[in-house]
Residue frames relative to the residue before (quaternion, step in Angstrom):
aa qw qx qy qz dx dy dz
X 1.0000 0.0000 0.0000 0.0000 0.00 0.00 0.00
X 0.4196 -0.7063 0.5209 0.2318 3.44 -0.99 0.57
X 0.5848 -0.5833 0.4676 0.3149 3.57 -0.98 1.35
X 0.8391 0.3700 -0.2061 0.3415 3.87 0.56 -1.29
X 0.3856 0.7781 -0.2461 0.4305 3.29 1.84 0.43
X 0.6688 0.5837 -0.1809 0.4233 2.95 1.30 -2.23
X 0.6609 -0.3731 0.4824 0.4374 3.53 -1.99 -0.17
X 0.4670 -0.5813 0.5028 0.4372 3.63 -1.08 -0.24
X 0.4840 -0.6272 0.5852 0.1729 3.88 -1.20 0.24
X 0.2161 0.7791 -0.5697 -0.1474 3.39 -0.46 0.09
X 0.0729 0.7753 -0.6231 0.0733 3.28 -0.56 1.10
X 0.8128 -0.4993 0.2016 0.2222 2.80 -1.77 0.92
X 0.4705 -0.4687 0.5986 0.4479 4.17 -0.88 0.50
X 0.4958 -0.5953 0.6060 -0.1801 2.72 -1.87 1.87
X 0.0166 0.8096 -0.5831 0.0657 2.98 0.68 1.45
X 0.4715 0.6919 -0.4457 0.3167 3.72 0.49 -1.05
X 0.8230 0.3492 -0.2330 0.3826 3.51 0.79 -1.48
X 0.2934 0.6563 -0.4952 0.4878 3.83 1.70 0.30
X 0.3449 0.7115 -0.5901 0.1632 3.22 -1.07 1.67
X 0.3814 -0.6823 0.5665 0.2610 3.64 -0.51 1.11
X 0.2577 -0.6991 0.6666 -0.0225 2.92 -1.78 1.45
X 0.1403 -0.6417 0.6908 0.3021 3.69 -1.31 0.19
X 0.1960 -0.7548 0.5018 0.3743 3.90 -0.87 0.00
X 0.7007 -0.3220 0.3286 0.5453 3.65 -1.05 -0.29
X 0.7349 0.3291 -0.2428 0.5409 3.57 0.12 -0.02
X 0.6897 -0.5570 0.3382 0.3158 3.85 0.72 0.45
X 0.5618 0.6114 -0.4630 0.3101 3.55 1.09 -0.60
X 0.4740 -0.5352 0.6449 0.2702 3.81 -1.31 0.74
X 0.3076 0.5461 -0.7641 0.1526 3.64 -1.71 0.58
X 0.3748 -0.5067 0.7579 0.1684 2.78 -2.20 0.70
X 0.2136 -0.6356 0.7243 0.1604 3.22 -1.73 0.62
X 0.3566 0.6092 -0.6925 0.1491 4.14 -1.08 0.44
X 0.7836 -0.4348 0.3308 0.2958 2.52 -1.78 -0.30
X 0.5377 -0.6425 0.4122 0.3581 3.18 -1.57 0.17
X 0.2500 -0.7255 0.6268 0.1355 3.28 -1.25 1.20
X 0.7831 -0.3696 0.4333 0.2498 3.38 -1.99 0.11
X 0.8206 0.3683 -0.1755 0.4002 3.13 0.80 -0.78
X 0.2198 0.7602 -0.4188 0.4454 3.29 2.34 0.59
X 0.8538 0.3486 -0.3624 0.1350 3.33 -0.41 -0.56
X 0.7123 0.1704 -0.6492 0.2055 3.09 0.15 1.12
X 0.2196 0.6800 -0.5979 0.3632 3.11 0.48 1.46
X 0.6316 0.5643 -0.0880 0.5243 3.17 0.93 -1.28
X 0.6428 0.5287 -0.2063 0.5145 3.88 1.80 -0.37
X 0.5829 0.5984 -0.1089 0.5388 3.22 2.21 -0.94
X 0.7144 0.4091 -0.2844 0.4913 3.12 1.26 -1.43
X 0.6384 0.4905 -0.3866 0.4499 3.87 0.59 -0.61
X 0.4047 0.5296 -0.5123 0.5416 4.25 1.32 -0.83
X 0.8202 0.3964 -0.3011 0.2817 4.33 0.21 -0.80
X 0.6185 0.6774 -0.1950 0.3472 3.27 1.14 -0.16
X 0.2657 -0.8556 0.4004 0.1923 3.98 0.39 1.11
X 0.6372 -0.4240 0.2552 0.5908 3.97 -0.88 0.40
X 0.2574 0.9157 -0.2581 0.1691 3.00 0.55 -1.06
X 0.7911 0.3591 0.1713 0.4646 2.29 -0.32 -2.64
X 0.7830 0.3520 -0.1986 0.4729 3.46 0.48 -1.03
X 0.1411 0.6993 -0.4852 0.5056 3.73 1.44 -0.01
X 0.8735 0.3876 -0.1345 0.2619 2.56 -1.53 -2.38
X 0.8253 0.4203 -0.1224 0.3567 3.59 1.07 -1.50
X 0.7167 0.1860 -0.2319 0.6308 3.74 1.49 -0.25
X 0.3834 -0.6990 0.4806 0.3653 3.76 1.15 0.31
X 0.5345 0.3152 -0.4109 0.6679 4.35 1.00 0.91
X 0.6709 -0.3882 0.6246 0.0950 2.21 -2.37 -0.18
X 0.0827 0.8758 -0.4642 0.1035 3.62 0.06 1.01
X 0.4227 -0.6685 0.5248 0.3146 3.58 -0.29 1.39
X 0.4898 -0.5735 0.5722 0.3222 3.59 -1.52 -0.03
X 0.5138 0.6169 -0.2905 0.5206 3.50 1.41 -0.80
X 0.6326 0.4278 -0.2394 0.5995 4.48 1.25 -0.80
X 0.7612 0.2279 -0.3916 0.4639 3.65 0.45 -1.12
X 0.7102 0.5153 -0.3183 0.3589 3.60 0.16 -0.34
X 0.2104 0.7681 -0.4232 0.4320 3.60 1.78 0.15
X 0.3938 -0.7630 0.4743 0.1943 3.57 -0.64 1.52
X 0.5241 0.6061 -0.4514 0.3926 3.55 0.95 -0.40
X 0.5911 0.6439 -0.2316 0.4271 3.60 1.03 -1.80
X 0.7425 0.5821 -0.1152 0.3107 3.13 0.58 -1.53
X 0.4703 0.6013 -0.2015 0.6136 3.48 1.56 -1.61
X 0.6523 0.4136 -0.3653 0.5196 4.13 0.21 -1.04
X 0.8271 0.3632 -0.3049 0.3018 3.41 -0.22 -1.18
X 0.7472 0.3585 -0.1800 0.5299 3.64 1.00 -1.59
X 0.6758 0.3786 -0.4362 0.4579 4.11 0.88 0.67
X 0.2887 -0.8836 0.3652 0.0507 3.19 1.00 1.35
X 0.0643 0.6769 -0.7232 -0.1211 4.03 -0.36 0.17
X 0.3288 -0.7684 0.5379 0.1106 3.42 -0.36 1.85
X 0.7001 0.5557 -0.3262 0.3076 3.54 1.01 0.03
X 0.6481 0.5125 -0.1942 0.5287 2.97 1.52 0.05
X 0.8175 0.0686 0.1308 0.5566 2.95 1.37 -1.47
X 0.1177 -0.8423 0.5142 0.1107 3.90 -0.28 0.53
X 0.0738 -0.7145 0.6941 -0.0481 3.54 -0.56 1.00
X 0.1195 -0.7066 0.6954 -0.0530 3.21 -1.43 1.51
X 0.2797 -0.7259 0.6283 0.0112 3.54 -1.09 1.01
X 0.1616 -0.7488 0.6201 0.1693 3.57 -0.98 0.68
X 0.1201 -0.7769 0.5932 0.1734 3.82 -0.17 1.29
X 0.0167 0.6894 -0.7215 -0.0625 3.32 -1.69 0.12
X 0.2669 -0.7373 0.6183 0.0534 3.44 -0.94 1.66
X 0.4005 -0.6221 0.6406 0.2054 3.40 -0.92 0.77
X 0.3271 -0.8007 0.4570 0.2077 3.33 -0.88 1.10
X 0.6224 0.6118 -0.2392 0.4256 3.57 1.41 -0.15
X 0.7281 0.2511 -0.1640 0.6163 3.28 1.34 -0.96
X 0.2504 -0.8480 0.3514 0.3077 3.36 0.90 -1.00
X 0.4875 0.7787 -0.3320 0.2137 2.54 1.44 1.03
X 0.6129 -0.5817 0.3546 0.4002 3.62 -0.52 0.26
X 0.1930 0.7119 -0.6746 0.0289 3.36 -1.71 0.67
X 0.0402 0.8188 -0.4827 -0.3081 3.40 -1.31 0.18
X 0.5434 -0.6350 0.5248 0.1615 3.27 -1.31 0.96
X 0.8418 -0.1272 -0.0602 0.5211 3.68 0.87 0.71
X 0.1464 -0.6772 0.7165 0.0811 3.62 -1.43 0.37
X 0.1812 -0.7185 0.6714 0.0120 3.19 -1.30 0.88
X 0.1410 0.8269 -0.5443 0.0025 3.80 -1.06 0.30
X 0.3610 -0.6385 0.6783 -0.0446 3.13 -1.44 1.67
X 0.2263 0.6029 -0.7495 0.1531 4.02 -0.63 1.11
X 0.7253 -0.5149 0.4568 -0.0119 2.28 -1.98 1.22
X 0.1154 -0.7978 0.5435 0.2341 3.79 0.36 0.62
X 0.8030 0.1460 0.0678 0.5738 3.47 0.12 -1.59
X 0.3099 -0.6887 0.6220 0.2068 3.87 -1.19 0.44
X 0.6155 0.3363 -0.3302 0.6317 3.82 0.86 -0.44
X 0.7942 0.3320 -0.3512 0.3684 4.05 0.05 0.01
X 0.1103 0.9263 -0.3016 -0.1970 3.16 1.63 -0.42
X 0.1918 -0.8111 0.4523 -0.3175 2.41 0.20 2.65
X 0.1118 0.9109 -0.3926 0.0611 4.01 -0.59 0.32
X 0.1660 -0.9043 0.3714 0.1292 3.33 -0.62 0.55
X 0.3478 -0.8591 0.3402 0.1589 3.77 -0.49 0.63
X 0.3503 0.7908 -0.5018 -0.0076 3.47 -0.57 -0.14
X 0.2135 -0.7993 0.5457 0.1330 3.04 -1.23 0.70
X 0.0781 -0.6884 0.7049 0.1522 4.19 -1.47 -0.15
X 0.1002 -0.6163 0.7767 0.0829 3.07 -1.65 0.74
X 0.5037 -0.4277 0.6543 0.3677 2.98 -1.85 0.87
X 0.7033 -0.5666 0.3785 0.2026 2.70 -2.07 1.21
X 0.5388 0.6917 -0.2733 0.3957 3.67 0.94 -1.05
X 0.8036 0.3075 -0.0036 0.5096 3.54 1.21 -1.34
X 0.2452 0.6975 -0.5626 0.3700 3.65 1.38 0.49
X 0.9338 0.2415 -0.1598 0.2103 2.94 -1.83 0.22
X 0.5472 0.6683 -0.2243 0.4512 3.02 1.72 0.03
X 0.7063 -0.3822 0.4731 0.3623 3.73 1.17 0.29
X 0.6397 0.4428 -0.3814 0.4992 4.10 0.90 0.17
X 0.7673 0.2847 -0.3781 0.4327 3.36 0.08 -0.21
X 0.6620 0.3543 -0.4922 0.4404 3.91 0.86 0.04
X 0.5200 0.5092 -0.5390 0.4240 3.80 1.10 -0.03
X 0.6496 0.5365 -0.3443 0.4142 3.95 0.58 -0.67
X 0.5990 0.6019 -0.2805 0.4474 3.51 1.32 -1.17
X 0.7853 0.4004 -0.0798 0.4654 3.61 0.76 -1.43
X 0.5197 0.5949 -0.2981 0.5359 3.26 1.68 0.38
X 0.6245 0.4411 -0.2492 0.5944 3.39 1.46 -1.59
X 0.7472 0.2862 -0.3264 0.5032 4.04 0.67 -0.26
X 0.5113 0.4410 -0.5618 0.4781 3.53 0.54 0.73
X 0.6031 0.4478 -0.3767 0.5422 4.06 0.76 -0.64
X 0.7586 0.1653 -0.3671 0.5123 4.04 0.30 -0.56
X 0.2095 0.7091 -0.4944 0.4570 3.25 0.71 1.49
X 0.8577 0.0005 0.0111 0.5140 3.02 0.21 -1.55
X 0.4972 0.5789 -0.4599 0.4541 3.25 1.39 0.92
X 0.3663 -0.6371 0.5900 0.3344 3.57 1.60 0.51
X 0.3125 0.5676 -0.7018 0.2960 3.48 -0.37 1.22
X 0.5081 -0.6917 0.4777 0.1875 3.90 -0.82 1.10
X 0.7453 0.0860 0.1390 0.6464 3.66 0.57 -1.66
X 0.0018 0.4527 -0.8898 -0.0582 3.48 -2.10 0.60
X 0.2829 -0.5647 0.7734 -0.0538 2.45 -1.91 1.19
X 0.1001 0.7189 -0.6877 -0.0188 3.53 -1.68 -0.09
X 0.0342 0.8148 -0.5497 -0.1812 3.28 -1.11 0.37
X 0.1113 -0.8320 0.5430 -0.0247 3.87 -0.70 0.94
X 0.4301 -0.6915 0.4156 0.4051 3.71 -0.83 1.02
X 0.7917 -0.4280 0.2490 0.3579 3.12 -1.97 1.30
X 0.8277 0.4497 -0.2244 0.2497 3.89 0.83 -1.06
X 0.4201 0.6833 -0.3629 0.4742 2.92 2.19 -0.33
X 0.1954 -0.8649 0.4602 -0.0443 3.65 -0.08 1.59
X 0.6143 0.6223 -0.2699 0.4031 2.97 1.61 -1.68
X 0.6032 0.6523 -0.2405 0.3909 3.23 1.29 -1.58
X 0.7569 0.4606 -0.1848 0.4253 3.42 0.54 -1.35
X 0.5863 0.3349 -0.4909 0.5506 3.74 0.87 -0.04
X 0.7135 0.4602 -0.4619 0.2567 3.41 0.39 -0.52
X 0.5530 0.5357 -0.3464 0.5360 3.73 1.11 -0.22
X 0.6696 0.4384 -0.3179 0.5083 3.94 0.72 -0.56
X 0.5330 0.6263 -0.3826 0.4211 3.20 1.22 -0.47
X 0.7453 0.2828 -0.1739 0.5782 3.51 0.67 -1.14
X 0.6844 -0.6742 0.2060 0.1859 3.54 0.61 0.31
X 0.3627 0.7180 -0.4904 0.3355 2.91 1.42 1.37
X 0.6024 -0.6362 0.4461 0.1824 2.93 -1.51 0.00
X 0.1707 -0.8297 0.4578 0.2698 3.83 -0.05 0.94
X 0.0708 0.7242 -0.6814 -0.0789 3.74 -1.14 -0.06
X 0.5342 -0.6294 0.5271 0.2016 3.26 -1.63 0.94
X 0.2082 -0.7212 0.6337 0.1869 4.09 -0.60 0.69
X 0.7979 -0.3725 0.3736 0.2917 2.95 -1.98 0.38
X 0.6024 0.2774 -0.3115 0.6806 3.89 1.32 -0.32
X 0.3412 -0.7041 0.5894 0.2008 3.05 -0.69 1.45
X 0.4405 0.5827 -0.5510 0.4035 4.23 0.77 0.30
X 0.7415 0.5013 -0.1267 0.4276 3.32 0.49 -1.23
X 0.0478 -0.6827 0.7291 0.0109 4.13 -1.37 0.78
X 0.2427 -0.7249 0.6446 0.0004 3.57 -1.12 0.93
X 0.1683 -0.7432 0.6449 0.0581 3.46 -0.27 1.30
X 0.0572 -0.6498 0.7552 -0.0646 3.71 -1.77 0.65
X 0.0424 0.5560 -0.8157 0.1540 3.16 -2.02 1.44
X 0.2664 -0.6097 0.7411 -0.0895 3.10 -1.06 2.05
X 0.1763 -0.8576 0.4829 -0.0172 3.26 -1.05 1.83
């Protein structure tokens, strides 16, 4: 059966997966899940993010004015945690206190009878390279851990290098696809 087919689930906020980070450079953040009341955070965090960035991550061009589209938004930041698990890195400014997040990671369920899944992650540009997206990455494969999930997949374009060490890093596997643009990482759990 297909996962995007089914009823919706509504299960309880995932606190368990609420955990304060330090990064390599000292900065406090929490990592959990995404709540409802994310998006317009989640409007702030894409306002940070360069073509680039969003390239590498939908393999197009996306206006900010589409990803930040309240419909779009409503999907990602009303999480059915049973299907799908979105993690947010938060970071409170100690001066203003205000909120931001400096990355989102996601783990959806492809198939419920293969429990099969797929991952990806973005960091705001500012906060690359710093150790967030393989802490989010090694989080989303600890949860299809104990969600008895068999395979993550991902797929990321051929030049997105940064990406690919970070997936070998935790031990996936790269393979070239039939678009010879395109590499398709795999970890058999």
């Amino acid at each position: 059966m297909d996962s995007t087919n089914a009823s919706p689930v509504i299960r309880v906020y995932p606190s368990q997966y609420v955990s304060p980070r330090t990064m390599k450079d000292g900065t406090q953040i929490t990592i959990r899940p995404i709540r409802p009341e994310d998006e317009p955070l989640m409007v702030k965090f894409h306002g940070t993010l360069s073509d680039r960035t969003v390239y590498l991550r939908y393999f197009s061009s996306l206006s900010l004015a589409m990803r930040t589209q309240h419909e779009r938004l409503v999907r990602i930041c009303f999480s059915d945690y049973e299907r799908e698990m979105v993690l947010v890195a938060e970071y409170k400014d100690p001066q203003t206190g205000e909120l931001h997040i400096l990355a989102v990671g996601r783990l959806n369920r492809l198939q419920v009878a293969d429990k099969e899944g797929e991952v990806a992650v973005m960091v705001s540009d500012q906060y690359q390279h710093r150790g967030l997206g393989t802490e989010l990455l090694r989080r989303l494969v600890q949860i299809a851990r104990e969600q008895n999930f068999c395979r993550l997949v991902a797929e990321m374009l051929r030049d997105n290098l940064a990406i690919q060490t970070m997936f070998r890093k935790l031990g996936f596997r790269l393979h070239m696809m039939g678009d010879p643009a395109l590499v398709r990482a795999v970890l058999e759990l």
